[in-house]
C-alpha positions in Angstrom: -17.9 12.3 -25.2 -17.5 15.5 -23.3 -17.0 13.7 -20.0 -13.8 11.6 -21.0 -12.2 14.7 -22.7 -12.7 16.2 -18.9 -11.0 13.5 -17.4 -8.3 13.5 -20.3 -7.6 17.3 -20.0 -7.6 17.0 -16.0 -5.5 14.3 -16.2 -2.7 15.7 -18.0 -2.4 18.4 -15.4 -0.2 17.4 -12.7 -1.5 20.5 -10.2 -5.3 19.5 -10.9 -6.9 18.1 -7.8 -6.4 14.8 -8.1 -10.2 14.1 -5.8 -12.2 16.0 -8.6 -10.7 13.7 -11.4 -11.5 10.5 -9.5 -15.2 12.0 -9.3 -15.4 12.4 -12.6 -14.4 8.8 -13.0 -16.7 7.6 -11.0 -19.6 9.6 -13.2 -17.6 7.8 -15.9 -17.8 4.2 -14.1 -21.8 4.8 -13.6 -22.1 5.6 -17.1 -19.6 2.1 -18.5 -22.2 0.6 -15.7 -18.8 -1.4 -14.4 -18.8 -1.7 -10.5 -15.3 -2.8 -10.3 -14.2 0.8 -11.6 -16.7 2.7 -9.2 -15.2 0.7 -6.2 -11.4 1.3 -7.4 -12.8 5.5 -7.6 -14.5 5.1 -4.3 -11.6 3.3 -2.8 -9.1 6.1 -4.1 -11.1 9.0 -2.8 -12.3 7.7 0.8 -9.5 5.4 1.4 -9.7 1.6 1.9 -11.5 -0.1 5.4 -9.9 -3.0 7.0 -11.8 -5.1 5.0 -10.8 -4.0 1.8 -8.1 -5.8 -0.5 -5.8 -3.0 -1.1 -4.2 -2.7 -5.5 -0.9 -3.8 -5.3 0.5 -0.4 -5.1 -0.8 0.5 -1.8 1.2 -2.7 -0.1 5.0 -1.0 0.2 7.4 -2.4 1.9 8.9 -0.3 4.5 12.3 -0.3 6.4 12.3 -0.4 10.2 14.3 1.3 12.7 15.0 1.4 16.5 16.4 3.2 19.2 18.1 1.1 21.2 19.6 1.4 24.4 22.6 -0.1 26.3 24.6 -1.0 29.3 25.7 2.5 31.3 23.4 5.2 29.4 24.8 4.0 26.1 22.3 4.7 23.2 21.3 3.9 19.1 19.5 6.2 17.6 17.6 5.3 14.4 19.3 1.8 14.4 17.9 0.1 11.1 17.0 -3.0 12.1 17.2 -6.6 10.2 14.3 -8.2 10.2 15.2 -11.8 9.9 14.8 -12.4 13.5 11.2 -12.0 13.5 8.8 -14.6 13.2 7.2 -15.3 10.0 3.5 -14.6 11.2 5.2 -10.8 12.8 7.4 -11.0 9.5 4.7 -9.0 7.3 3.4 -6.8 9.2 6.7 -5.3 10.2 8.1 -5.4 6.6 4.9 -4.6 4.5 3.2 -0.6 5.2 -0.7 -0.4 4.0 -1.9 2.5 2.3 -5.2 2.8 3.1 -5.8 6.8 2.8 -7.5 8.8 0.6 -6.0 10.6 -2.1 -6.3 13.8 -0.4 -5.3 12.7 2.4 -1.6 11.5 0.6 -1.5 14.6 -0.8 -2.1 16.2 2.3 0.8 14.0 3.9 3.0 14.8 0.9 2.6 18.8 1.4 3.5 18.4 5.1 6.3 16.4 4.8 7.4 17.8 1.8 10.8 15.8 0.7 11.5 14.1 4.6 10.2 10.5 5.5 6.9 9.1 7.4 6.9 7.0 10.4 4.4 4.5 11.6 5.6 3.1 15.1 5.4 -0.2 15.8 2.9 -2.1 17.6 4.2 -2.3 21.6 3.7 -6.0 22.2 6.1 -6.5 19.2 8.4 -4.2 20.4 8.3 -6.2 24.1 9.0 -9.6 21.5 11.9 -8.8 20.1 13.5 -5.8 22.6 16.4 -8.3 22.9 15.8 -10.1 19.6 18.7 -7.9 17.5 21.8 -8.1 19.6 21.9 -9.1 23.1 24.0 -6.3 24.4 21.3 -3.5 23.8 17.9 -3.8 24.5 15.5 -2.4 21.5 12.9 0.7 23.5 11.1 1.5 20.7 11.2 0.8 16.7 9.0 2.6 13.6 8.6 1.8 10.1 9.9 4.3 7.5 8.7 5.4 4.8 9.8 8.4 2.0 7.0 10.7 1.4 7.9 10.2 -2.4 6.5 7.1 -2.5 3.2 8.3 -1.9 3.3 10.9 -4.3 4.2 7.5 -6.8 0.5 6.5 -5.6 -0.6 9.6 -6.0 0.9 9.1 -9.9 -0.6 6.0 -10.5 -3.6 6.7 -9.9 -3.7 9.6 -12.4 -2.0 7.6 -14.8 -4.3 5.0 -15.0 -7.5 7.3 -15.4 -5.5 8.9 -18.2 -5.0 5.6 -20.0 -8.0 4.6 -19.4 -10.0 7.5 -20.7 -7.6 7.6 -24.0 -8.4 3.8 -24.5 -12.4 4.1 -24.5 -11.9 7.5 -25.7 -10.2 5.9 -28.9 -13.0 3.2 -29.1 -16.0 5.8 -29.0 -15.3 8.4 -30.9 -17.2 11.5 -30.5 -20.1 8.7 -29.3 -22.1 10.6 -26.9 -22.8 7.3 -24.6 -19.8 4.8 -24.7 -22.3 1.4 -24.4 -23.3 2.7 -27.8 -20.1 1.5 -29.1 -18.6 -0.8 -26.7 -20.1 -3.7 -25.0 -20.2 -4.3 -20.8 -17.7 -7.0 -21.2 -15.2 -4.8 -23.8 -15.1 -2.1 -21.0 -14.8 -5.0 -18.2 -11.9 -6.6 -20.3 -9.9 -2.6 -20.4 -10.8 -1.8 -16.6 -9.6 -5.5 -15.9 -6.0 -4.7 -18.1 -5.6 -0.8 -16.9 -6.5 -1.0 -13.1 -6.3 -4.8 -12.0 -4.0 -6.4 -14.2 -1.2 -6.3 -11.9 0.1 -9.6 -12.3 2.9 -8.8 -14.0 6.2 -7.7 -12.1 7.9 -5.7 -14.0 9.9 -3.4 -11.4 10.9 -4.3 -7.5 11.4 -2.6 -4.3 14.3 -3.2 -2.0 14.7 -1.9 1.3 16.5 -3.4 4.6 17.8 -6.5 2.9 14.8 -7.6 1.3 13.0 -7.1 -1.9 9.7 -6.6 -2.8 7.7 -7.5 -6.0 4.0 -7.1 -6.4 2.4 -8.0 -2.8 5.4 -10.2 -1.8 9.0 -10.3 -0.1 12.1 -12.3 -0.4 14.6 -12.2 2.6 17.8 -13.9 2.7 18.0 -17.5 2.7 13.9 -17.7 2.3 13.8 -20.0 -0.8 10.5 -21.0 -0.5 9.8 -16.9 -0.8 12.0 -16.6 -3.7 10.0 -19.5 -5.4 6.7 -18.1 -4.6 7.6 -14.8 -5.9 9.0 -16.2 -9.1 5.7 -18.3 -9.4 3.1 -15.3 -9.1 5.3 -13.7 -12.3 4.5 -16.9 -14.1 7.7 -18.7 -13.9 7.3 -22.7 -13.9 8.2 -25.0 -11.8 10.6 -26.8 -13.8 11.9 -23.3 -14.4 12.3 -23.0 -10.5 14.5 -26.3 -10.0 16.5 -25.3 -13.0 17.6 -21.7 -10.7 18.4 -24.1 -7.9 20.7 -26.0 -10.2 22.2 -22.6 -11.4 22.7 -21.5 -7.9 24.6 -24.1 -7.1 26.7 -23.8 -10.5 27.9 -20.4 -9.0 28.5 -21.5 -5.9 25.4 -19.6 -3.9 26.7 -16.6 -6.1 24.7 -14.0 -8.4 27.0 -15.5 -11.3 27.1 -15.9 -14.5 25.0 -19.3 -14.8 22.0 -17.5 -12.4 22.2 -14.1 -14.9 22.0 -16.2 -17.9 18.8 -17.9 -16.4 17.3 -14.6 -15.3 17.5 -13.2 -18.7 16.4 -16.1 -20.0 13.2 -16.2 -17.7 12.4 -12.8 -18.2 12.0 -13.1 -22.1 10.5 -16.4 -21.6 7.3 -15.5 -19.4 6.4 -12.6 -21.6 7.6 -9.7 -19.6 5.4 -10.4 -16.7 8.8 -10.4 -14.9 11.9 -7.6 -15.8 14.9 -9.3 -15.3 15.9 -6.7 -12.7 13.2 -7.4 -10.8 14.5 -11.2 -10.7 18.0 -10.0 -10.0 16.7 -7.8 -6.9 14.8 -11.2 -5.6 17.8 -13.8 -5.7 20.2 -11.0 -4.5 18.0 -10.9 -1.8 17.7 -14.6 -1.2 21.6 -14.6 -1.4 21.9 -11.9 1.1 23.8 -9.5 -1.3 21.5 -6.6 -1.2 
């Protein structure tokens, strides 16, 4: 199919216009007739509204920082700040950054800010909240998430990525087919969109930033073992799996030791690589404050 070797060729060629290749995905997605692709392609070109649930890539989690000021003129300047003085209901949306742009308009940022960092200030009635919340000898004045512009040029990846694996996959199925649905049914195409584009259950890699870690659409801060247990659950680790960690913690003494490792590596082959043990090491090392 001429249209899939398009999207193949375009894919391959990391200064192609990233917009044009998500249009000629969404001919493709009219053509497989599956509406779940055509709203990821619409989603990626125009950005995502308020209302839309956002892939798991788009949810980063970002570091804050402050400027703070103190008693006769003294000052902080970009004073990272700890966030386990905020509330839990302030907690995520000062640790977790949505990406709800368009492609272009990522690619956009990433040309303007070539190798430096975006900021995204913080709402002013939290600011108010917590301007004494971090140390009580300097009051915070104002306080930004940060985030490096190379993370959205991983977006940026991704998305290519997955259109090239995608293409390859039906591309594979088909043939030289000229209609796809000649060869595959709705639900085999359904089943590959489903594996390539939302099958982001497993957690194979983390994020860590500011003393916390991040893996898939959720964050473990120190001393937050109810986090660390619902993160371990959503990568498919039981919950007579869970109790045995808390026995292992307190083996090593509250420690990243030996008896935690052993269950970590243990977990990770267990659940079928839905979860790399390094991802599990970044989330009890953040539990155990040692990040």
């Amino acid at each position: 199919m001429k249209l899939l070797n398009e999207i193949v060729a375009g894919a391959v060629q990391p200064e192609g216009s990233l917009a044009a290749l998500l249009r000629q995905s969404l001919v493709l997605a009219h053509e497989l007739k599956n509406e779940e692709l055509e709203r990821w392609c619409l989603g990626e070109l125009n950005g995502y509204d308020g209302a839309s649930e956002l892939p798991p890539a788009r949810r980063l989690l970002a570091e804050s920082r402050g400027f703070m000021l103190g008693r006769m003129g003294a000052k902080i300047y970009d004073q990272p700040l700890s966030l386990h003085v905020v509330e839990e209901r302030d907690r995520d949306q000062l640790l977790m950054l949505e990406i709800r742009q368009g492609v272009a308009e990522l690619e956009a940022l990433v040309r303007d800010h070539g190798g430096g960092q975006l900021q995204v200030s913080w709402p002013a009635h939290l600011v108010v909240k917590y301007q004494m919340s971090f140390d009580p000898r300097w009051v915070l004045n104002r306080a930004w998430q940060v985030l490096p512009t190379q993370t959205l040029v991983g977006i940026c990846d991704r998305v290519r990525n997955n259109m090239l694996q995608f293409a390859l996959a039906i591309r594979k199925k088909v043939g030289d087919a000229p209609a796809p649905l000649e060869v595959m049914s709705v639900k085999e195409v359904e089943a590959k969109v489903t594996q390539i584009f939302f099958g982001g259950g497993n957690i194979v890699n983390s994020t860590v930033s500011g003393g916390a870690a991040q893996l898939g659409n959720a964050a473990v801060f120190a001393g937050d073992f109810d986090g660390l247990r619902r993160v371990l659950a959503q990568g498919g680790v039981p919950e007579a799996e869970l109790k045995e960690l808390e026995k292992a913690l307190q083996t090593d003494g509250s420690r990243y030791g030996e008896a935690t490792e052993s269950w970590a590596k243990r977990v990770s082959a267990a659940v079928g690589g839905g979860l790399a043990v390094e991802a599990i090491a970044a989330a009890i090392k953040a539990f155990l404050g040692v990040l």
